[in-house]
mmJSON file of the N, C-alpha and C atoms, coordinates in Angstrom:
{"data_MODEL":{"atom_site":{
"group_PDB":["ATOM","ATOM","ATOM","ATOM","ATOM","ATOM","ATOM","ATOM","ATOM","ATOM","ATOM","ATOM","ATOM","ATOM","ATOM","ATOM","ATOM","ATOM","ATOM","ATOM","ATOM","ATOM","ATOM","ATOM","ATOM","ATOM","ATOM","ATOM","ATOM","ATOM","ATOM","ATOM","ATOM","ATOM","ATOM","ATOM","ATOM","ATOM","ATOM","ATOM","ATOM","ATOM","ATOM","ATOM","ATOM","ATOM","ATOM","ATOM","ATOM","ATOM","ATOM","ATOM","ATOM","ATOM","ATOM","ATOM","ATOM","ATOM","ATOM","ATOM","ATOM","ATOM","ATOM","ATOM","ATOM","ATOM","ATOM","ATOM","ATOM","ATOM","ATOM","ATOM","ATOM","ATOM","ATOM","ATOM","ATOM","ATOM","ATOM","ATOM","ATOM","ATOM","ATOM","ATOM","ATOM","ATOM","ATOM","ATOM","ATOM","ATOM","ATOM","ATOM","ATOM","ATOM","ATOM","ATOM","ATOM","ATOM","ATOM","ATOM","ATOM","ATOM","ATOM","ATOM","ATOM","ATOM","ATOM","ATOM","ATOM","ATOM","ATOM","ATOM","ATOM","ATOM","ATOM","ATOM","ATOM","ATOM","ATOM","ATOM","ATOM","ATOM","ATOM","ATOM","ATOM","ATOM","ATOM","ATOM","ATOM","ATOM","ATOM","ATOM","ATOM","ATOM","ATOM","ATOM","ATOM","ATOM","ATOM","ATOM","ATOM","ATOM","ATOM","ATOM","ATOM","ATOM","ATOM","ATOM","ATOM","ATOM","ATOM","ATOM","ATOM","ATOM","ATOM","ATOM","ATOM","ATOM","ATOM","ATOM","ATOM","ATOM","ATOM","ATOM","ATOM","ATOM","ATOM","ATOM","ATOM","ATOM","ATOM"],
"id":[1,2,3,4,5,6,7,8,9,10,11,12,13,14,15,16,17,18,19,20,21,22,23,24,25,26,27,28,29,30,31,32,33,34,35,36,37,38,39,40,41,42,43,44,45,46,47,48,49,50,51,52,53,54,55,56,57,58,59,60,61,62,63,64,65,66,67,68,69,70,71,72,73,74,75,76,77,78,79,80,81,82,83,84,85,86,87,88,89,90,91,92,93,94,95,96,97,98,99,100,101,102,103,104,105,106,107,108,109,110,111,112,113,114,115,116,117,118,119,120,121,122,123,124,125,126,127,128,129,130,131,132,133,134,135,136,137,138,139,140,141,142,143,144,145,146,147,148,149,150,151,152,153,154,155,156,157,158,159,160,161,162,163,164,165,166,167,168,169,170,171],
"type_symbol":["N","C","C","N","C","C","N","C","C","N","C","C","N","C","C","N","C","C","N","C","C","N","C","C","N","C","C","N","C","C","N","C","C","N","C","C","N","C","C","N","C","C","N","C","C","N","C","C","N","C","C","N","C","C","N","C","C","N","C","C","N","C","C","N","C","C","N","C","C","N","C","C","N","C","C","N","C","C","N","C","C","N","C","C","N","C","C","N","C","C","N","C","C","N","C","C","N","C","C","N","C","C","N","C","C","N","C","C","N","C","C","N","C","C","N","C","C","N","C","C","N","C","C","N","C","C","N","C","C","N","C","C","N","C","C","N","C","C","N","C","C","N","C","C","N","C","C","N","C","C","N","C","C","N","C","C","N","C","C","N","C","C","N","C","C","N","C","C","N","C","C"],
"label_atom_id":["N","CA","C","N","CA","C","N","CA","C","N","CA","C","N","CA","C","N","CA","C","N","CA","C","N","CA","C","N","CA","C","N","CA","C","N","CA","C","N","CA","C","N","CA","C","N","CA","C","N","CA","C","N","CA","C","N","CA","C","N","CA","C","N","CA","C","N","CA","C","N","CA","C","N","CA","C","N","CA","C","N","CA","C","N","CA","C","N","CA","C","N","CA","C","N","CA","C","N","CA","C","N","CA","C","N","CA","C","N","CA","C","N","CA","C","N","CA","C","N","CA","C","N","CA","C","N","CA","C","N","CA","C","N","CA","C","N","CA","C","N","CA","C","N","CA","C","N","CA","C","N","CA","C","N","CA","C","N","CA","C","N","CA","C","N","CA","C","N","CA","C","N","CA","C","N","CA","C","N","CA","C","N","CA","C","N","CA","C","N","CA","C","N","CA","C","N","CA","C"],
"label_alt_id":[null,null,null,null,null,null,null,null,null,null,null,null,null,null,null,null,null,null,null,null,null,null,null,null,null,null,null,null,null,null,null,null,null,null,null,null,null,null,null,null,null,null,null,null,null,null,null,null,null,null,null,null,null,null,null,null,null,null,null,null,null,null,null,null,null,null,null,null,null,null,null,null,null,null,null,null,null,null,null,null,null,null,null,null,null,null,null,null,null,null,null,null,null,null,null,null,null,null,null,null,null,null,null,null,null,null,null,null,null,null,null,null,null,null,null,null,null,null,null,null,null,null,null,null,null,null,null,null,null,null,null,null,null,null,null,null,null,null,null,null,null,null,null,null,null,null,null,null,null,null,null,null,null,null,null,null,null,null,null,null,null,null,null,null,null,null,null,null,null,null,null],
"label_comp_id":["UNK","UNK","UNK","UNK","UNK","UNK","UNK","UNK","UNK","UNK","UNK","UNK","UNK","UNK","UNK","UNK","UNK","UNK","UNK","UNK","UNK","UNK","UNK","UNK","UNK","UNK","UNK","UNK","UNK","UNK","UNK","UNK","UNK","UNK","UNK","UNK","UNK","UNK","UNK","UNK","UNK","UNK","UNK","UNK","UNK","UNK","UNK","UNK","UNK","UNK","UNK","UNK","UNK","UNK","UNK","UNK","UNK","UNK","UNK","UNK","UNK","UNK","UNK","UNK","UNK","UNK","UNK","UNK","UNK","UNK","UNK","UNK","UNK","UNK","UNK","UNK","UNK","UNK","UNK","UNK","UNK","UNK","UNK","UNK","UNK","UNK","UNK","UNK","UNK","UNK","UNK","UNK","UNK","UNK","UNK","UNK","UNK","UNK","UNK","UNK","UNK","UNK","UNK","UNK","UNK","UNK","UNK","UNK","UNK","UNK","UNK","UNK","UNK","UNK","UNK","UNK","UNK","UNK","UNK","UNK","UNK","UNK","UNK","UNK","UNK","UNK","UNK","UNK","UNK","UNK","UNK","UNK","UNK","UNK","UNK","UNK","UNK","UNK","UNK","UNK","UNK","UNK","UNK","UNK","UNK","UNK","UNK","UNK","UNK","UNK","UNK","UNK","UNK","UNK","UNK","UNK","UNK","UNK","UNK","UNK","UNK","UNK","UNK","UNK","UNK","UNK","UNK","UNK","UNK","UNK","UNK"],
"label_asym_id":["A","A","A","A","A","A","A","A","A","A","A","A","A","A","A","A","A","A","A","A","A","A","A","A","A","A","A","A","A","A","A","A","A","A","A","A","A","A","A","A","A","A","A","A","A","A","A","A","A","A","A","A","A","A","A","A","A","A","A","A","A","A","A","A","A","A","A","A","A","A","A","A","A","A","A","A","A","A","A","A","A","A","A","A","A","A","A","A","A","A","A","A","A","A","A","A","A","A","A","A","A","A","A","A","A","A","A","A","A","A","A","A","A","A","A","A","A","A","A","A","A","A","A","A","A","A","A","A","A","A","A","A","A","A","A","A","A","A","A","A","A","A","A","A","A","A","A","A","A","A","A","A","A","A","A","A","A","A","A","A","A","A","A","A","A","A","A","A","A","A","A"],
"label_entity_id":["1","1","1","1","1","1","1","1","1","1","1","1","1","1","1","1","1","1","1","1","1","1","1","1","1","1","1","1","1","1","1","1","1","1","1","1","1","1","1","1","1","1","1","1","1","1","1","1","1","1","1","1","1","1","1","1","1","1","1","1","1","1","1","1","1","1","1","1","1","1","1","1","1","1","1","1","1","1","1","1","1","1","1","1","1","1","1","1","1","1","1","1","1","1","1","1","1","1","1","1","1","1","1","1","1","1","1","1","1","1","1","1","1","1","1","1","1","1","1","1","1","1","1","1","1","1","1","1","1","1","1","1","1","1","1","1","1","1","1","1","1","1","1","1","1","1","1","1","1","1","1","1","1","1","1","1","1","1","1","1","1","1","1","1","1","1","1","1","1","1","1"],
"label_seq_id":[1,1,1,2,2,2,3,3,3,4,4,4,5,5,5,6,6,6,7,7,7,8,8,8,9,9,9,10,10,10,11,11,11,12,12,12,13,13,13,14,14,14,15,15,15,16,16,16,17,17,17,18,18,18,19,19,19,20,20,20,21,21,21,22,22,22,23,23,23,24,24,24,25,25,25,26,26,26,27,27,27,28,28,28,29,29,29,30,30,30,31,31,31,32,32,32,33,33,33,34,34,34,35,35,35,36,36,36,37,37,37,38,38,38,39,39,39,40,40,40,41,41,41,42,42,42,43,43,43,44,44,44,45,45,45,46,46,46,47,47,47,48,48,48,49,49,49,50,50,50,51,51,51,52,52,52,53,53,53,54,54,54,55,55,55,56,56,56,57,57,57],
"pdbx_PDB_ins_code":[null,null,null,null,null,null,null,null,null,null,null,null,null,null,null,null,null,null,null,null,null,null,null,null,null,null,null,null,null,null,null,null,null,null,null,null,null,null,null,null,null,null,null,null,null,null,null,null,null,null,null,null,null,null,null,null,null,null,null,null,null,null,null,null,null,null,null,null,null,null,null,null,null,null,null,null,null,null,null,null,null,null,null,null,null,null,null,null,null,null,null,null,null,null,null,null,null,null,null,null,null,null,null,null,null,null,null,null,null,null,null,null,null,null,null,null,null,null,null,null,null,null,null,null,null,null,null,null,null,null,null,null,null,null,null,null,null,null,null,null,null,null,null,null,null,null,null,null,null,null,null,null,null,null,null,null,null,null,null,null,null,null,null,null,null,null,null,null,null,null,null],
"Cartn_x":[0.837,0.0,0.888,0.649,0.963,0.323,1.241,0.633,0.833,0.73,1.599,3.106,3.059,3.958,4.995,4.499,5.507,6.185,5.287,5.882,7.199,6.955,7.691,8.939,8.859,9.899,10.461,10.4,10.815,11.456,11.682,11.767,11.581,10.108,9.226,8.738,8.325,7.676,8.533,8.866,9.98,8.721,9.399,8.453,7.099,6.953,5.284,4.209,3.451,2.677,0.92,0.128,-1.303,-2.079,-1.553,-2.37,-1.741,-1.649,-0.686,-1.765,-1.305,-2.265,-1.178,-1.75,-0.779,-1.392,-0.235,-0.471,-0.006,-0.377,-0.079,0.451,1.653,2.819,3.491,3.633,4.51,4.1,4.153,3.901,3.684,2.439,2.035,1.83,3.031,2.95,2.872,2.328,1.878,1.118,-0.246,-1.148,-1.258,-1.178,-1.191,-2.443,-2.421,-3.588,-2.941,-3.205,-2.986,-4.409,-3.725,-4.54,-3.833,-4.367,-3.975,-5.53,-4.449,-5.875,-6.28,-5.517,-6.483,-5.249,-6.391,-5.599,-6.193,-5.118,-6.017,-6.357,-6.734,-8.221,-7.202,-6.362,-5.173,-4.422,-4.091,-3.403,-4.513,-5.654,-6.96,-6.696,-7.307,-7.352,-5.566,-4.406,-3.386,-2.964,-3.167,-3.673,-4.795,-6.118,-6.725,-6.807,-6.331,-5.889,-4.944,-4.093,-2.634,-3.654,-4.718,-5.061,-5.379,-4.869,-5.153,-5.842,-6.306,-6.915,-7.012,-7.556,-7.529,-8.62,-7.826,-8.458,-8.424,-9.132,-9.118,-9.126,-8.375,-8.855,-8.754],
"Cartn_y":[-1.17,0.0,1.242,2.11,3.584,4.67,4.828,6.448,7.037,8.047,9.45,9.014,7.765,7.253,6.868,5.844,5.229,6.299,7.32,8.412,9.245,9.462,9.929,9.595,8.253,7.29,7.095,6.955,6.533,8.332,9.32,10.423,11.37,10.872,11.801,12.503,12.563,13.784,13.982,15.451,16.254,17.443,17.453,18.681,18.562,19.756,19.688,19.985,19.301,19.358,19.192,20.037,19.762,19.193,17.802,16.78,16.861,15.591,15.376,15.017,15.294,14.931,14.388,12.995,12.683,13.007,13.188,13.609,12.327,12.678,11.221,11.411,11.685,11.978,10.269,9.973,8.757,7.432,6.228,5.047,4.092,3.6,2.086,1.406,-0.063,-1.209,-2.212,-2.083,-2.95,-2.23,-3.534,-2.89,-2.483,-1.703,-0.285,-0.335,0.063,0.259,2.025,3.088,3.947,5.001,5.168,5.847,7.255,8.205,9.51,10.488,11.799,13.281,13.418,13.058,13.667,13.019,13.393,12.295,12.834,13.397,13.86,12.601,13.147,12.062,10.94,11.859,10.756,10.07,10.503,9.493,8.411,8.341,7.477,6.815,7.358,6.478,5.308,6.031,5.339,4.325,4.191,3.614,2.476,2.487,1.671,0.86,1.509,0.725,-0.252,-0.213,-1.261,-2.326,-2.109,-3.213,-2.458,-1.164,-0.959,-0.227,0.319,0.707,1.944,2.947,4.185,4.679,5.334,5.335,7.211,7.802,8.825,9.253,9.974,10.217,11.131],
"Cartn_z":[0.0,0.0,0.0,-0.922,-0.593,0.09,1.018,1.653,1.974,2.669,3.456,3.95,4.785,5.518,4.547,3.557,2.526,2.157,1.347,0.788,1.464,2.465,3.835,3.765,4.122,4.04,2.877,2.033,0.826,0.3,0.756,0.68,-0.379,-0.933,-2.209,-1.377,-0.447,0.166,1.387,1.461,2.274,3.036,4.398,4.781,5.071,5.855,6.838,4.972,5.204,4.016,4.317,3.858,4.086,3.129,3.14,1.829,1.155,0.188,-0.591,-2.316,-2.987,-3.937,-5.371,-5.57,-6.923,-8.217,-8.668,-10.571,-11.456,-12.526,-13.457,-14.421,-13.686,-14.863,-14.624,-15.545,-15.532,-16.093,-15.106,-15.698,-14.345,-14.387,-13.343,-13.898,-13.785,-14.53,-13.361,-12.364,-10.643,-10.312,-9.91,-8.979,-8.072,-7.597,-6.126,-5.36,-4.252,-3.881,-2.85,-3.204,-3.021,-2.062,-1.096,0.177,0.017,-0.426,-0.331,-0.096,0.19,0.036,-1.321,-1.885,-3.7,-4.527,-5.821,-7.029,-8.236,-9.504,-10.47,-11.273,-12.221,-12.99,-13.634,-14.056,-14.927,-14.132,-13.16,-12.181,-11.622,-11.594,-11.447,-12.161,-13.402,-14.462,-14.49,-14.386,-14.405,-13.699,-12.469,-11.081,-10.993,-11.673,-12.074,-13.072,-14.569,-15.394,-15.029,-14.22,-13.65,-12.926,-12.153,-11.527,-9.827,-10.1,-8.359,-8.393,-6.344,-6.348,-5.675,-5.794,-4.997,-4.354,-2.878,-1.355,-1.301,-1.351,-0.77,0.397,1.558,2.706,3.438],
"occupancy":[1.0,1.0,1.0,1.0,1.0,1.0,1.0,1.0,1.0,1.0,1.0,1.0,1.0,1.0,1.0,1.0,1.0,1.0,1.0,1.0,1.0,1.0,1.0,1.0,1.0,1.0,1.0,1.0,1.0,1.0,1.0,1.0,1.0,1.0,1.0,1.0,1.0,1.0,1.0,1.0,1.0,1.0,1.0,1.0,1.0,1.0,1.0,1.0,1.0,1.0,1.0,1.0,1.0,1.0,1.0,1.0,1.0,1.0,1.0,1.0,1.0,1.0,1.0,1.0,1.0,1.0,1.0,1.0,1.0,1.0,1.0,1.0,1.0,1.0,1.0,1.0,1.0,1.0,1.0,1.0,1.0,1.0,1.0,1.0,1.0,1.0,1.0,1.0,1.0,1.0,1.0,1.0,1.0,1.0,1.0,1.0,1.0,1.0,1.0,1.0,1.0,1.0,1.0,1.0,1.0,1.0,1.0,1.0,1.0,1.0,1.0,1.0,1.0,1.0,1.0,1.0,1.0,1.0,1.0,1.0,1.0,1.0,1.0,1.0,1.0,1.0,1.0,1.0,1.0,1.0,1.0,1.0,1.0,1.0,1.0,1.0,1.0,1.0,1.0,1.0,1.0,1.0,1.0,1.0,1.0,1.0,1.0,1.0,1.0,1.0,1.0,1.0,1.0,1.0,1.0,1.0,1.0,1.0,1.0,1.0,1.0,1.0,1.0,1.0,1.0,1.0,1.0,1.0,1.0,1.0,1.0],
"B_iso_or_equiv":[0.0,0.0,0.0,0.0,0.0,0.0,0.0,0.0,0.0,0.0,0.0,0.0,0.0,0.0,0.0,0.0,0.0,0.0,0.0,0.0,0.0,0.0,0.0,0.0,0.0,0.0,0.0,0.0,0.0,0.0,0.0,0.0,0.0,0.0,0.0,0.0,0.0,0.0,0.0,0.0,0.0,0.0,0.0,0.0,0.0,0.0,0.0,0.0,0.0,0.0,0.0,0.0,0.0,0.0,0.0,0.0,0.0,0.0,0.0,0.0,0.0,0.0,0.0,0.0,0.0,0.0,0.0,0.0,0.0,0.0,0.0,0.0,0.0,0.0,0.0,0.0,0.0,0.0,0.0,0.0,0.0,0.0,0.0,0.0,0.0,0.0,0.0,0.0,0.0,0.0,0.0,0.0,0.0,0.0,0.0,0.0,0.0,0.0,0.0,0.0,0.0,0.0,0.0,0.0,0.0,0.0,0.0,0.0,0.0,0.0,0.0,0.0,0.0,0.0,0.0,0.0,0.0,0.0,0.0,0.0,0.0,0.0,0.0,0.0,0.0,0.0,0.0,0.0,0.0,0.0,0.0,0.0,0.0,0.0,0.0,0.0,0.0,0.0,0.0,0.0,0.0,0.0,0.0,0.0,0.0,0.0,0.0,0.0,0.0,0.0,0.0,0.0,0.0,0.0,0.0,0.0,0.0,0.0,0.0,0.0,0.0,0.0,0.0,0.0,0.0,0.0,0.0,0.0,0.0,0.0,0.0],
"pdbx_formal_charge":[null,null,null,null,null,null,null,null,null,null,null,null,null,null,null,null,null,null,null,null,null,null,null,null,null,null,null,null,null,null,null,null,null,null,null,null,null,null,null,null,null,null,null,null,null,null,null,null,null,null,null,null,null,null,null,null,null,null,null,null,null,null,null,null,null,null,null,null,null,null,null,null,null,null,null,null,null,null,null,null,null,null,null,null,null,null,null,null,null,null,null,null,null,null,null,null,null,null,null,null,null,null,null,null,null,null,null,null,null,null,null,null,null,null,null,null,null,null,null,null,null,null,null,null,null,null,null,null,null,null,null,null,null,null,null,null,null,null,null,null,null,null,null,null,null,null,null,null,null,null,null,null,null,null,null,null,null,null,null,null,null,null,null,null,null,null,null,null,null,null,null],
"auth_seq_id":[1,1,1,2,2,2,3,3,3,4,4,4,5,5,5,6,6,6,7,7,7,8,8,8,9,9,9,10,10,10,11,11,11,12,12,12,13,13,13,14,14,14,15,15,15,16,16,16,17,17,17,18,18,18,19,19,19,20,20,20,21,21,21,22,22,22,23,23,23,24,24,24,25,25,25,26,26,26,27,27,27,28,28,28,29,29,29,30,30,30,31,31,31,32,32,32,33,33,33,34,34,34,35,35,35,36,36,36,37,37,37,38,38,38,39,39,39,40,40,40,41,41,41,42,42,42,43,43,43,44,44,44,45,45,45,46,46,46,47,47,47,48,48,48,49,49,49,50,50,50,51,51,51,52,52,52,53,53,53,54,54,54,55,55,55,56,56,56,57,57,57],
"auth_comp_id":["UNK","UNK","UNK","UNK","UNK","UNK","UNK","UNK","UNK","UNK","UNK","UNK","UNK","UNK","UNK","UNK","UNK","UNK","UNK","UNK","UNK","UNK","UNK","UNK","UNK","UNK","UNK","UNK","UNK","UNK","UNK","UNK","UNK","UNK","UNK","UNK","UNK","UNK","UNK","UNK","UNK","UNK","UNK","UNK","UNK","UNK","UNK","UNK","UNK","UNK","UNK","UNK","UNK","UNK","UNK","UNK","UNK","UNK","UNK","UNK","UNK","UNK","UNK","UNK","UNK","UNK","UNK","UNK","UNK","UNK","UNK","UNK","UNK","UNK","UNK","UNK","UNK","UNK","UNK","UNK","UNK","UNK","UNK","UNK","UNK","UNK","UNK","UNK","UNK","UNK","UNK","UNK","UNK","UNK","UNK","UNK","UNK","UNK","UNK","UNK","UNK","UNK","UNK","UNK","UNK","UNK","UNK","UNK","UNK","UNK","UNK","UNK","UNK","UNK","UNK","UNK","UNK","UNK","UNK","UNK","UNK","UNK","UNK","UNK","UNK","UNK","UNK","UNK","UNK","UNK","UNK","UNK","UNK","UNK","UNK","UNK","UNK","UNK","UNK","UNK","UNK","UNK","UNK","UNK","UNK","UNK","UNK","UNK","UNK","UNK","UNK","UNK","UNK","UNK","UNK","UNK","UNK","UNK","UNK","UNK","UNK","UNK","UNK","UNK","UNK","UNK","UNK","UNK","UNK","UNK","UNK"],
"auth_asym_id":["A","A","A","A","A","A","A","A","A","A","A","A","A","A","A","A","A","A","A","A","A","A","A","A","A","A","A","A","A","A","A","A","A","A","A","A","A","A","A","A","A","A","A","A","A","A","A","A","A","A","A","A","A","A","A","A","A","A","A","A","A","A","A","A","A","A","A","A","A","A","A","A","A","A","A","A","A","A","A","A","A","A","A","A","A","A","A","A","A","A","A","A","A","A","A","A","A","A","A","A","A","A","A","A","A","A","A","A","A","A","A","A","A","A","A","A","A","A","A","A","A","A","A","A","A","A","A","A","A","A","A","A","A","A","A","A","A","A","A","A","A","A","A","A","A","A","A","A","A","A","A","A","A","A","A","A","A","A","A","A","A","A","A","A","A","A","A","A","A","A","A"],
"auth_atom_id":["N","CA","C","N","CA","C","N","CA","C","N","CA","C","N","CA","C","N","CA","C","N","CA","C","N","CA","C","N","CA","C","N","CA","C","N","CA","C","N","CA","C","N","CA","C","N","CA","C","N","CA","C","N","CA","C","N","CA","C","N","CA","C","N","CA","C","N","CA","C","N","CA","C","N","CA","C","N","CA","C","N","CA","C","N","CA","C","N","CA","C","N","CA","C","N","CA","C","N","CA","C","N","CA","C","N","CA","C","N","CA","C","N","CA","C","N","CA","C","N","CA","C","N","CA","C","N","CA","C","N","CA","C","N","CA","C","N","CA","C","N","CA","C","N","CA","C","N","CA","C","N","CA","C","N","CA","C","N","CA","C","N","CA","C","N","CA","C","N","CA","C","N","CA","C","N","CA","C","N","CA","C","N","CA","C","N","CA","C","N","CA","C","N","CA","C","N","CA","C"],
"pdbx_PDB_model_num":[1,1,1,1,1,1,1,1,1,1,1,1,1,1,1,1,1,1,1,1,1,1,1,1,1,1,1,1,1,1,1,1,1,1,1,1,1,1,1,1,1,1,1,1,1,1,1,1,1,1,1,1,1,1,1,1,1,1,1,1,1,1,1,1,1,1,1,1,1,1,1,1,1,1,1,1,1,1,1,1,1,1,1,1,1,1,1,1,1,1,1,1,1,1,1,1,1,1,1,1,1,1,1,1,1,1,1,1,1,1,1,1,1,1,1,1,1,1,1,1,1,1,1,1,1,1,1,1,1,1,1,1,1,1,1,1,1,1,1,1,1,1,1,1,1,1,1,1,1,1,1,1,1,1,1,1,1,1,1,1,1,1,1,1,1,1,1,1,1,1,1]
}}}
């Protein structure tokens, strides 16, 4: 699962931050199941096409 924490850790996200929201620049070739504050449409769509799934929260 991805989330605030992974992100954290894995050190894509630096710094006090109020919600994190992904964009869909890139490429998901593994299904994810992704728990975040927001997500644009293409990163949805990119994210679900692979097989996973996305958690808003």
């Amino acid at each position: 699962m991805v989330d605030e924490v992974a992100l954290v850790k894995s050190g894509l996200v630096k710094g006090d931050r109020d919600g994190i929201k992904i964009l869909g620049k890139g490429e998901v070739s593994v299904p994810l199941t992704v728990r975040i504050n927001g997500f644009s449409e293409s990163a949805k769509q990119k994210i679900e096409a692979a097989g996973g799934k996305i958690e808003v929260i």
